[in-house]
N, C-alpha and C positions, 0 to 999 in steps of 0.2 A: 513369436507372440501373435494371438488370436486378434485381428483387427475388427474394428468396431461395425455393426451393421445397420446404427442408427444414423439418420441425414438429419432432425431436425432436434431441439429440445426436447419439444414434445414425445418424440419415440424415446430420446434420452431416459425419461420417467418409464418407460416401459422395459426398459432394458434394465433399469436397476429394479424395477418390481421384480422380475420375471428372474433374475440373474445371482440376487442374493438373501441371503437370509443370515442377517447380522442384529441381533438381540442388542448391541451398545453401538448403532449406526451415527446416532446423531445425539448428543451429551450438552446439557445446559446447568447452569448451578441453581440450586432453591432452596434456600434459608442455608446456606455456606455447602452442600454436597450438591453431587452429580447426581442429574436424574436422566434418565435412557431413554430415546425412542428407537424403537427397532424398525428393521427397513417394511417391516407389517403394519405397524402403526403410521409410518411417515408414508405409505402407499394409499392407507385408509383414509388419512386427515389429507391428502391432498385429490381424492376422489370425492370426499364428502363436501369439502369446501369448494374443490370447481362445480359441483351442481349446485351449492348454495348461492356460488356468487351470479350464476348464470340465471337464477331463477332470483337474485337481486333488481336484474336488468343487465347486468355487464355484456358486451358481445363484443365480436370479431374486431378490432381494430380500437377499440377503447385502450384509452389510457391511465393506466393505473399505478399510482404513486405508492412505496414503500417507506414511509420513514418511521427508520425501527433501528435500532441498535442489532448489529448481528446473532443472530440467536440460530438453533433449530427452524422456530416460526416465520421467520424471514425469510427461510430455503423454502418451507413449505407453502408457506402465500405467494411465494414467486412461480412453483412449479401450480400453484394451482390457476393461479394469472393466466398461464399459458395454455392447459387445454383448457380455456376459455378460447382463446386464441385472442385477446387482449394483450397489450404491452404495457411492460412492467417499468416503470421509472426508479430506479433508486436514487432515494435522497439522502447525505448524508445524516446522520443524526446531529455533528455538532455544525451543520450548516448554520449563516448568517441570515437574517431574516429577510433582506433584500434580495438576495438569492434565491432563497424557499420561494417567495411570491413572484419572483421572473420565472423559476422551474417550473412552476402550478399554469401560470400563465402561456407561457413560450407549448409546453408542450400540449397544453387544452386537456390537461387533467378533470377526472370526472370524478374519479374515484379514490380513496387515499386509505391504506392500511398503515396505522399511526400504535405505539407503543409507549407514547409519555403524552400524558394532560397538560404537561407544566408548557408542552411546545403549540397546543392548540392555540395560546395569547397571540402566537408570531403571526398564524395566517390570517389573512387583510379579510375584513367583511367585506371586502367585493369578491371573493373565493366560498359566497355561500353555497355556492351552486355542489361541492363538495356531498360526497355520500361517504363517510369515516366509516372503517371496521376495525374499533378499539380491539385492542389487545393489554391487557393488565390494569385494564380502571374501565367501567363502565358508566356511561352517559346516557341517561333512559330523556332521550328527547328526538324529536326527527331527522332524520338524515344521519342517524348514531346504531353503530348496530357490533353486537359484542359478539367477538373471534367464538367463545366456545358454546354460542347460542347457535352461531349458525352453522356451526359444526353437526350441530343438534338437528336440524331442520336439513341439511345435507346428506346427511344418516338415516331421514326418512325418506326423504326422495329416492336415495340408490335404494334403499327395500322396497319403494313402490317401482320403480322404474329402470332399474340399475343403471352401468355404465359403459357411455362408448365412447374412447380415446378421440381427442380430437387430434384430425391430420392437419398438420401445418404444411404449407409449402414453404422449402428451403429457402426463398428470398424476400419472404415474408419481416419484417419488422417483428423484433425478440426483443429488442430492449433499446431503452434511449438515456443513454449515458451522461449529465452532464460532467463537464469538464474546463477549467478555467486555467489550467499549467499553472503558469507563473506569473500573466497575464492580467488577473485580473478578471475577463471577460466570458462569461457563461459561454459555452458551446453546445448546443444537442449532437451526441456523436451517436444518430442512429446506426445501428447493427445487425443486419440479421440473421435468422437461424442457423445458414452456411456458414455467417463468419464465425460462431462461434462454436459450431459443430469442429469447423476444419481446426478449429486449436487441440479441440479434445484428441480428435484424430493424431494430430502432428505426436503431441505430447504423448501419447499412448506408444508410437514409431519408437521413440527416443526414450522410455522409462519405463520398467518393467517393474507395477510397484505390485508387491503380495495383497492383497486384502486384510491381512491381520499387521498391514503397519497404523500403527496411532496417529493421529494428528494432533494437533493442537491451533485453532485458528484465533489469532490475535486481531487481526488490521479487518477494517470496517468493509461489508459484500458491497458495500455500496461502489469499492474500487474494485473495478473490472479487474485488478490484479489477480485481488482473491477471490473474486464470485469464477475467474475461471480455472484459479487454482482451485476451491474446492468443491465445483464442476466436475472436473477431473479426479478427485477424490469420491467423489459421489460413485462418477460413473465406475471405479474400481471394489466400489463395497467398503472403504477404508471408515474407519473407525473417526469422530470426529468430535474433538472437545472444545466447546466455544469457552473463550474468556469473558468474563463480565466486565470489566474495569483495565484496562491498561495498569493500573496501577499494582494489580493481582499478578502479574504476570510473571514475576519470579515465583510466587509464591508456587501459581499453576503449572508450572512446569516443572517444580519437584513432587508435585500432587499427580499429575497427568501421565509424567515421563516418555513424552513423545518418543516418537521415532522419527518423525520428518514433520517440519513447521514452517512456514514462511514467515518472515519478517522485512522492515523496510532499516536502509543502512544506520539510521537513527538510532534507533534500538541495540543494534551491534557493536556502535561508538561506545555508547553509553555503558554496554556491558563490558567495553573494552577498557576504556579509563578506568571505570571503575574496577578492575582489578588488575590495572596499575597504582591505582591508588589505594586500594587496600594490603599491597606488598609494601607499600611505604611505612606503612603503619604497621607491621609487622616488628616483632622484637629483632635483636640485630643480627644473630647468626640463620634465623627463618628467612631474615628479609635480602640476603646479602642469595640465600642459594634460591630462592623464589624470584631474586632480580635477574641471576643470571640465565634461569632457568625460561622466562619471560623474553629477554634478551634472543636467547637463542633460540627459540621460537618465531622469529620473525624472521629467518633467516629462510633466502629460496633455497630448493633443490636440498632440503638436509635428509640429512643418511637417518632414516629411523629404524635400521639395524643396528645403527651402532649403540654401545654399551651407553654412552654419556644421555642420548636418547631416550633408550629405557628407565634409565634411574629417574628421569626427570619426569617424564611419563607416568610410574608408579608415583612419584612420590608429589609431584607436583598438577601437573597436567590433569591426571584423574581428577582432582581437587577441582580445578578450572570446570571440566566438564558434568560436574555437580548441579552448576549451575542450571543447567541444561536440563536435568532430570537423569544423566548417565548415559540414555539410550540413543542418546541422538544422533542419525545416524546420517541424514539431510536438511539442509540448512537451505534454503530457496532464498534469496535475497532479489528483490526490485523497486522499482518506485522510485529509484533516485541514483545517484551511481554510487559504490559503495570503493573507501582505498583499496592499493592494493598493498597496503602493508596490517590493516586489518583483518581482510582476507586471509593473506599469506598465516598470521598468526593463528586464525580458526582452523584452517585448514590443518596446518602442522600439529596444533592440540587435540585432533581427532574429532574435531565437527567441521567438516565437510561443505564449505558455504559456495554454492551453485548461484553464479551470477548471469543475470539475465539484461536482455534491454526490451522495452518495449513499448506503444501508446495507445491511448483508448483506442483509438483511429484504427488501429490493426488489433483489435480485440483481444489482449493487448501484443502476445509474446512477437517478437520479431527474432530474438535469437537468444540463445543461454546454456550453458556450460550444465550438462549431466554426467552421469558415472558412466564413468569409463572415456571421459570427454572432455576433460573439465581443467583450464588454464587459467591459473589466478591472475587476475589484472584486465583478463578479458572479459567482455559479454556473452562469450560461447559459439558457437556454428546455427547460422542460419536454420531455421525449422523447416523441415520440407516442402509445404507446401509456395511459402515464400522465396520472391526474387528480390537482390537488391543489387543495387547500381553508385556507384557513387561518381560525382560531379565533378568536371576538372577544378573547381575550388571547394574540393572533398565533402559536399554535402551529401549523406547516404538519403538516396531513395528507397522505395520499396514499394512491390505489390505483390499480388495473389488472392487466394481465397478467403483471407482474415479480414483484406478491406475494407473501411466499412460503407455503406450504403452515402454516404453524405452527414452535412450539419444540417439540423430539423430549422427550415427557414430561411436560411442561412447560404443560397443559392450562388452567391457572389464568390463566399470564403471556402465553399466548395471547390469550386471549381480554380483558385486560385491556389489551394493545399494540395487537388488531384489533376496535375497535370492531361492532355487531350490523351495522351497514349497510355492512359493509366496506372502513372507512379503517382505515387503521395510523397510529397517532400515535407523529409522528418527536419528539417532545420537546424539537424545536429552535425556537426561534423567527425567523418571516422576513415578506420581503415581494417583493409584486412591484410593477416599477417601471411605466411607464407601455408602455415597449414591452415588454413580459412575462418581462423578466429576473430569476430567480429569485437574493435576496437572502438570507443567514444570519448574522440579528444574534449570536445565542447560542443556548445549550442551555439549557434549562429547569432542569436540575439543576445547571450550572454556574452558575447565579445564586446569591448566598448572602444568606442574610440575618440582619444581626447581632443581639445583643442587644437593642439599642436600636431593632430595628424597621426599617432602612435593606436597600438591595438592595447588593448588589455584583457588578457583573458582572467574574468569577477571568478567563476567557479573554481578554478586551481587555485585561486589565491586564498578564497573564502574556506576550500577545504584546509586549506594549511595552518589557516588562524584558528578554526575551530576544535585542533588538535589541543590548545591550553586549555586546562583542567577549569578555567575559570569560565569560559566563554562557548554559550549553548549554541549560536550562532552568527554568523557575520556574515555583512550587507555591502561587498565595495560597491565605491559610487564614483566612475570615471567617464559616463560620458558625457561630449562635449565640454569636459572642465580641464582644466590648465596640468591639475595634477590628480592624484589617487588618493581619495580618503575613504575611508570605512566608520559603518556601523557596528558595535560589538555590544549584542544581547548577550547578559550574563546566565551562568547557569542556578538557577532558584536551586536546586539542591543543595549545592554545596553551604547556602546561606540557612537553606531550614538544618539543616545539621547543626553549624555554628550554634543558632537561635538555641539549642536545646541546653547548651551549657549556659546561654543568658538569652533570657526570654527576653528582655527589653531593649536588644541589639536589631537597630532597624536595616533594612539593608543598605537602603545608601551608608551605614555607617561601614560595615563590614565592605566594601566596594571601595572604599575609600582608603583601607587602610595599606600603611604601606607597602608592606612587605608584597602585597596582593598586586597594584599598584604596578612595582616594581617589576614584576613575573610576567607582566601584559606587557610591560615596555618592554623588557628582556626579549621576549617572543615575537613581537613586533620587528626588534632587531633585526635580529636572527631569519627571519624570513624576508626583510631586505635584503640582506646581503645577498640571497639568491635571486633575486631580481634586478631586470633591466631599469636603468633609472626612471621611466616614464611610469615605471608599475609600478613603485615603491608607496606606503603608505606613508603617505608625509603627514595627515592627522586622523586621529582617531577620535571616537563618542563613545563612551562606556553607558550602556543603558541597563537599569534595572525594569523595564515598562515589561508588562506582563506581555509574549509576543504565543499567538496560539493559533488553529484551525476555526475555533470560534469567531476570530476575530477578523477570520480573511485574510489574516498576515502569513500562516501556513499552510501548503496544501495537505491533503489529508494523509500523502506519501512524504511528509516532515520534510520537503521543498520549501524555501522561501517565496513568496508571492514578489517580487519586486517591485514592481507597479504602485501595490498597495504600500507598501514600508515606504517608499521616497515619495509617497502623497502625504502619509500622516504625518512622518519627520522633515517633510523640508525645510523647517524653519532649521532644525538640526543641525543640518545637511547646507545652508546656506551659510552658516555662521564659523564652519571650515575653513571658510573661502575668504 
């Protein structure tokens, strides 16, 4: 494989100028179809727009906010950010508004590329100071300046003056991440050009992809996940179809037909029940060979020579892989950890789900499982550039070229994340197995420990609950308390289905009833009994309260915030006790 000969973002844009010529590079939807920008026009609008913005005012070290829903536009106002040689902030889109104006502020924002009016109410009039460049609504007032005007007026300056690439230095600040875990607490994870170059690089060592593979990008750029996954797609020439809506997202993947997509383990739950729960409802001779067929499917190390294999393959499996679009041929999985009996099932029905570990902090990949590589239940082998070390009480360290510069401000928790000798402690604990596949038993802070002195690990426990059909996520809450009780956020689908047979079925009524009821106590069981007594859930809260990334209660890789949940429900959470 040809290794890469750019060091900075900046040359990144030169390399794909100079390197490919793809007529459907970058794909967005308009009025329900797919409309193309070819890597000629995404060359052009990102030369036209960095003279426009630099003959706005923008210079060398300015900082410039993104908040935009993922699109094409978003790739393109970022690369043009840069040969400004300006830093790009992404803001989530469904960020909370006390965030938005710590982001604005913390990072001394100057500038802000904005793609919804309805979000302009959030920012605080003391954020006048802002200079907007709308994109999809136009505001004819000061400091308001519209994306295809200046597109226009960028068009004329490369005709009167043309263009000279700006060189960035490799340790230059490229972007300033925030990032809040599970915490709660805003972080600037500044990064620069090295750290995010040396992922491209690593990533390119370890995956050999064609340029005529398809994408499909789901999860918001604003997570470093995917702005470095489809970085990396850029820098290949691959073809790339943004979704509008989460909500589209089955639809767009029989429309698209990827070949390789990433997703966060959310999503793969979700399409996982549900077609366990679509087998149920199957008439009875379908449902009985589709059960077993499912069944054994989950099974490790199985013979896909064998005859029992094939049959179910054809006749079932294909079916499964429908879903998908048929083609799919890589499944990228991160942002959270994903089972490994969900895995196991993708993998065995011919989608292929490649698990990774990684955090903004390391821009982000630290390790992950590719073809010809790839152990379910693991996070995969180390990336080459990185080191990792783990702690005689199994905290995994790491350093190298991915790490990032520091937290903007934040000079204290710097230095107490990056140790003197240069590891970053991940706070996670793990191990490596015998062929160097990196394992992540838990996080360090999600261990609880109760009154009485015992440990609890919340995240095994919380995965195991969230396996019933009824329950979107759950919240244990054991420390410093006497014993283990949980949060249990229900799953809103399965109640708008109901609703459709009786529109005037509210949900607490359907939550209530019993047989439902019953299936959450059953499960509740059943997952004590494999528990040490101190970890047992002795009560539970069935909530129907709307729980989302809007609200600060999830992060935007469908993590729970914990922090924030045991603030809003303490009264909840006291009443256990």
């Amino acid at each position: 494989m040809q290794p890469y000969n750019f060091k900075t973002y900046s040359e990144l844009f030169l390399h794909i100028s100079n390197n490919y010529d793809n007529e459907y590079f970058l794909n967005y939807l308009s009025n329900g179809k797919y409309t193309n920008i070819s890597t000629s026009d995404f060359k052009n609008k990102v030369i036209c727009l960095s003279l426009a913005l630099k003959d706005m005012g923008i210079q060398k070290g300015d900082t410039v906010g993104i908040f935009a829903n993922s699109s094409p536009f978003w790739l393109i106002f970022d690369f043009a950010i840069l040969q400004v040689g300006a830093i790009s902030v992404p803001i989530f889109a469904n960020i909370s508004t006390t965030n938005l104006n710590f982001e604005i502020k913390d990072s001394s924002m100057k500038f802000m590329f904005i793609d919804s009016q309805e979000r302009l109410k959030d920012i605080e009039k003391e954020n006048s100071h802002l200079t907007f460049i709308t994109h999809n609504f136009c505001i004819k007032e000061p400091n308001f300046y519209n994306f295809d005007e200046i597109l226009v007026i960028g068009k004329q300056l490369y005709d009167s003056n043309g263009f000279v690439p700006y060189e960035a230095d490799e340790n230059d600040i490229f972007s300033i991440i925030y990032t809040s875990g599970n915490t709660g607490t805003p972080k600037g994870v500044m990064l620069s050009h090295k750290n995010i170059v040396s992922q491209l690089h690593d990533i390119n060592k370890l995956i050999n992809l064609p340029k005529d593979e398809i994408s499909l990008s789901l999860l918001p750029l604003a997570h470093i996940f995917e702005r470095t996954v489809m970085s990396y797609y850029l820098s290949r020439g691959i073809s790339i179809y943004f979704v509008d809506d989460i909500q589209n997202v089955a639809k767009l993947m029989k429309v698209v037909k990827p070949t390789i997509m990433t997703a966060v383990p959310r999503l793969l739950e979700k399409i996982f029940y549900k077609i366990k729960t679509q087998i149920s409802e199957k008439p009875f001779i379908s449902k009985m060979i589709a059960s077993f067929a499912f069944s054994y499917a989950l099974k490790e190390n199985l013979n896909k020579n064998s005859i029992l294999f094939k049959i179910f393959d054809k006749i079932v499996y294909s079916k499964f892989r429908e879903i998908f679009g048929s083609r799919l041929e890589k499944l990228v999985s991160g942002g959270a950890p994903l089972s490994k009996e969900i895995a196991q099932f993708f993998v065995n029905i011919g989608v292929p789900v490649f698990q990774g570990y990684g955090m903004t902090e390391f821009s982000p990949v630290v390790s992950t499982n590719y073809p010809n590589a790839n152990k379910v239940g693991s996070c995969g082998k180390v990336i080459p550039s990185a080191k990792i070390k783990i702690t005689e009480n199994s905290e995994l360290l790491v350093c190298g070229d991915s790490l990032m510069l520091g937290y903007l401000n934040q000079e204290e928790l710097t230095h107490k994340t990056i140790d003197s000798d240069g590891w970053l402690h991940t706070g996670d604990v793990a191990y490596l197995d015998d062929e160097g596949y990196l394992f992540i038993k838990s996080r360090t802070k999600e261990i609880f420990k109760t009154s009485t002195g015992e440990y609890v690990n919340a995240v095994e426990i919380e995965q195991k609950i969230s396996k019933n059909r009824y329950i979107e996520f759950a919240v244990v809450i054991a420390q410093n308390k006497k014993f283990t009780t949980a949060l249990l956020f229900v799953d809103k689908e399965k109640y708008e289905n109901a609703k459709k047979l009786n529109r005037n079925l509210t949900i607490e009524e359907y939550y209530n009833k019993d047989d439902i009821l019953k299936n959450i106590s059953n499960h509740i069981n059943r997952i004590n009994a494999g528990l040490n007594k101190w970890e047992k859930i002795v009560n539970y809260k069935i909530l129907t309260n709307n729980i989302s990334i809007e609200t600060g209660e999830l992060t935007p890789s469908m993590k729970i915030c914990r922090n924030k949940i045991e603030e809003k429900y303490i009264d909840v959470i006291n009443s256990m006790y």
